[in-house]
MITI-772112 format. One record per residue: x, y negated, z of N, C-alpha, C, CB in turn. Coordinates in steps of 0.2 Angstrom, whole numbers, plus 5000, padded with zeros to 4 digits. Glycine has a CB too. Example, Ala and Ser with C-alpha at 12.3 -4.5 7.8 and 13.67 -1.06 7.14 Angstrom:
2
506650285039506250225039506650165039505750225045506450115035506850055036506450005039507050035029
# end
This chain:
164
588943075466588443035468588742965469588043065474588242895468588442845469588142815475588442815464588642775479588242735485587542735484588542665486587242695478586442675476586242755476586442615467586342785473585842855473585742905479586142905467586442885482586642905492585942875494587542845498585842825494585242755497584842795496585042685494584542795490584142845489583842885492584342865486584242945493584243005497583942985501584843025498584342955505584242945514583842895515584842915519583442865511582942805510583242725515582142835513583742725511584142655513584142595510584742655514583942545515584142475510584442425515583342445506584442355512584642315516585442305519584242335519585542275523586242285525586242335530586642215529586842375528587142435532587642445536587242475530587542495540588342485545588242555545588642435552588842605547588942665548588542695553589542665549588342665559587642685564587142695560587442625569586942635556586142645552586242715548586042565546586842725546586642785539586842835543587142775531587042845549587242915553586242925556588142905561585942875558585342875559584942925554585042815560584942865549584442885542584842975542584842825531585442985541585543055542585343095546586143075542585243095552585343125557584343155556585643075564583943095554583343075553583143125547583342995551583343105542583443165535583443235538584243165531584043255543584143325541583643355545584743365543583143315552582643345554582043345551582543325560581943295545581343305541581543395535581343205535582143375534582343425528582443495533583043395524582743505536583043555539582643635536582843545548582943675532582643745529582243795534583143795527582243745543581943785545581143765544582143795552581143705541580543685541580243675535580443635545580843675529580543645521580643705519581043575516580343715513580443785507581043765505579743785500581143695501581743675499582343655503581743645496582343665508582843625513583443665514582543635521583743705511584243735508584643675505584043785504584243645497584343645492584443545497583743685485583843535500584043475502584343455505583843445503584543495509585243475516585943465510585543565524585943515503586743495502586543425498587243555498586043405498586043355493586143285500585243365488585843275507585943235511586543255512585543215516586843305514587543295514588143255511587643325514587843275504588243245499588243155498587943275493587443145500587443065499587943045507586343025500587843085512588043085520588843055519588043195524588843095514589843105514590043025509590243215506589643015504589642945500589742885504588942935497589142885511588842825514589242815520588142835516589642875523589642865531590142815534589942935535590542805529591142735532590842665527592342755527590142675523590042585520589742555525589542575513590042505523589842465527589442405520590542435532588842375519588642335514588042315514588642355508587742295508587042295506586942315502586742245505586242345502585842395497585142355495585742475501585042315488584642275488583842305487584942225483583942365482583442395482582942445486583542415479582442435487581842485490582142545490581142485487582142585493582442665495581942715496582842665501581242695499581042715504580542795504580642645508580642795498580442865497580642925491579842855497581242925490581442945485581543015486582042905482582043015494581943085495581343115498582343105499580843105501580143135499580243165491579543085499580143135489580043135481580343195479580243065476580943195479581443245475581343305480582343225473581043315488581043375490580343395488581143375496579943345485579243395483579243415479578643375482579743395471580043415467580243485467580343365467580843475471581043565472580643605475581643575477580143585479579543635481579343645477579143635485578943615471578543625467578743665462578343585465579743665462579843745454580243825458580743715444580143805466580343855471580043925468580143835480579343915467578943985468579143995459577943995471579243965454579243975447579844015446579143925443579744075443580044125442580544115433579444175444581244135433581444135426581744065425580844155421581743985429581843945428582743945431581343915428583243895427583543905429583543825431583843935425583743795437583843735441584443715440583743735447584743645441585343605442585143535445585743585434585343525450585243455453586243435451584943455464586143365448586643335444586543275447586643335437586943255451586843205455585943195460587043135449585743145460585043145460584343155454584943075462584843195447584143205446584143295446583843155437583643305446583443395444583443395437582743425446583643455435583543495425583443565427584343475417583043555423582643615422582743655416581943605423582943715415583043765408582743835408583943765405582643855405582643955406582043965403582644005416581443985405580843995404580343945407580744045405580543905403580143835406579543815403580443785405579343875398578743875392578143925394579043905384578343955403577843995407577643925411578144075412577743885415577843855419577643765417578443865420577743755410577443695407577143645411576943705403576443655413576043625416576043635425575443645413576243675426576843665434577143615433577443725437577643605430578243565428578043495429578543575420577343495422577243415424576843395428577043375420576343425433575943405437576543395442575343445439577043425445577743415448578143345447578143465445577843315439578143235439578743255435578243195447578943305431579443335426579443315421579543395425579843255415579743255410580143295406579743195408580143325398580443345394581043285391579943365390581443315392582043275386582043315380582943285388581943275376582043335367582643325369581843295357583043285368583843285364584143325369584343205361583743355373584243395378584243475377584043385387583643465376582843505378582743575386582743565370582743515388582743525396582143465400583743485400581943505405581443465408581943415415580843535412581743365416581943325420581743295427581943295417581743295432581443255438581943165441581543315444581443135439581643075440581143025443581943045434580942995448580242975449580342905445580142975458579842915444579642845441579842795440579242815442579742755447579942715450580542685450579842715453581042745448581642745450582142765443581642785457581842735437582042765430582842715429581342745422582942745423583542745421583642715415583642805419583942665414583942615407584442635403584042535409584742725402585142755398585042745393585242815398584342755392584142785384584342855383584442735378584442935387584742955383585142955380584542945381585842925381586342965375586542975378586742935369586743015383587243075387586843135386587343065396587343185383587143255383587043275391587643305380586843325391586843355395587443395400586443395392587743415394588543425399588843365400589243455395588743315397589143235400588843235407588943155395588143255406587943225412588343285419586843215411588343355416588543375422589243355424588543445422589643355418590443325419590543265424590743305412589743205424590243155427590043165435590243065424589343185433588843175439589143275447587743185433589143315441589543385445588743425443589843385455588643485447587943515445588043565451587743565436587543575453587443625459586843665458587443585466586743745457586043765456586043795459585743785451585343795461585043835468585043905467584343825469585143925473585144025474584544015477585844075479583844005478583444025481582944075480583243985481582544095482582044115478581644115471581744105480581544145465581444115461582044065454581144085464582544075455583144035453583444075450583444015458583744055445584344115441584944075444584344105430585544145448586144115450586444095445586544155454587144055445587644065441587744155437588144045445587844125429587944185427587544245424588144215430586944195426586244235419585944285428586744325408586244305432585844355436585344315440586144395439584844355440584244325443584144345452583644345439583844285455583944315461583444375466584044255465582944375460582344415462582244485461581844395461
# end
């Protein structure tokens, strides 16, 4: 994860100092906390992860931040109960693979587009797109970005078994 996608997360902008982003954390983990989110598992390691990015910058962050993690935790709530899919959060975006042809229309009312050339569903909010084009596979993308998939409910572990 990069400083800009950390921001993200924690919904930061502007100039920072190590106080402002232990707040935004500290802020985060009581919005997110699994005692209170469906996906709060899945989002604590993801603020942690931006946590571990941000905690010694000191800078500016020029872009609007201010709701991205909303966004990606409604996201994960929304494919928690779908059963047979397999999940990867790769840096800040989600991909979606397994039986994703029960679930279709979950997926996109959820705000999930399809990648052909992957052929993987995606989560990326809008607002906050990507000027790749596309030409990173799908393993490029895990290789640079890392992949982490959920054991929740609903979720295929590592290794094909399922957790239900």
């Amino acid at each position: 994860m990069n400083i800009y996608d950390a921001a993200k997360i924690l919904g930061l902008s502007g100039d920072l100092t190590p106080a402002d982003i232990k707040t935004a954390y500290r802020t985060a983990c009581r919005t997110y906390h699994p005692d209170v989110n469906p996906a709060g598992e899945e989002m604590m390691k993801v603020i942690n992860a931006a946590f571990e990015v941000l905690k010694d910058y000191e800078g500016s962050i020029k872009e609007e931040q201010s709701d991205y993690g909303e966004l990606f935790n409604d996201a994960l709530k929304a494919v928690l109960p779908c059963l047979g899919l397999v999940v990867e959060i790769c840096g800040v975006w989600i991909w979606v693979t397994g039986d994703t042809r029960t679930h279709k229309e979950a997926l996109k009312l959820a705000g999930f587009k399809w990648a052909k050339k992957k052929k993987a569903w995606y989560f990326r909010p809008e607002q906050f797109r990507s000027f790749s084009r596309g030409q990173s596979s799908l393993e490029d993308i895990r290789a640079k970005y890392g992949s982490e998939r959920p054991t929740g409910a609903g979720f295929t572990r590592l290794g094909g078994r399922s957790n239900v």
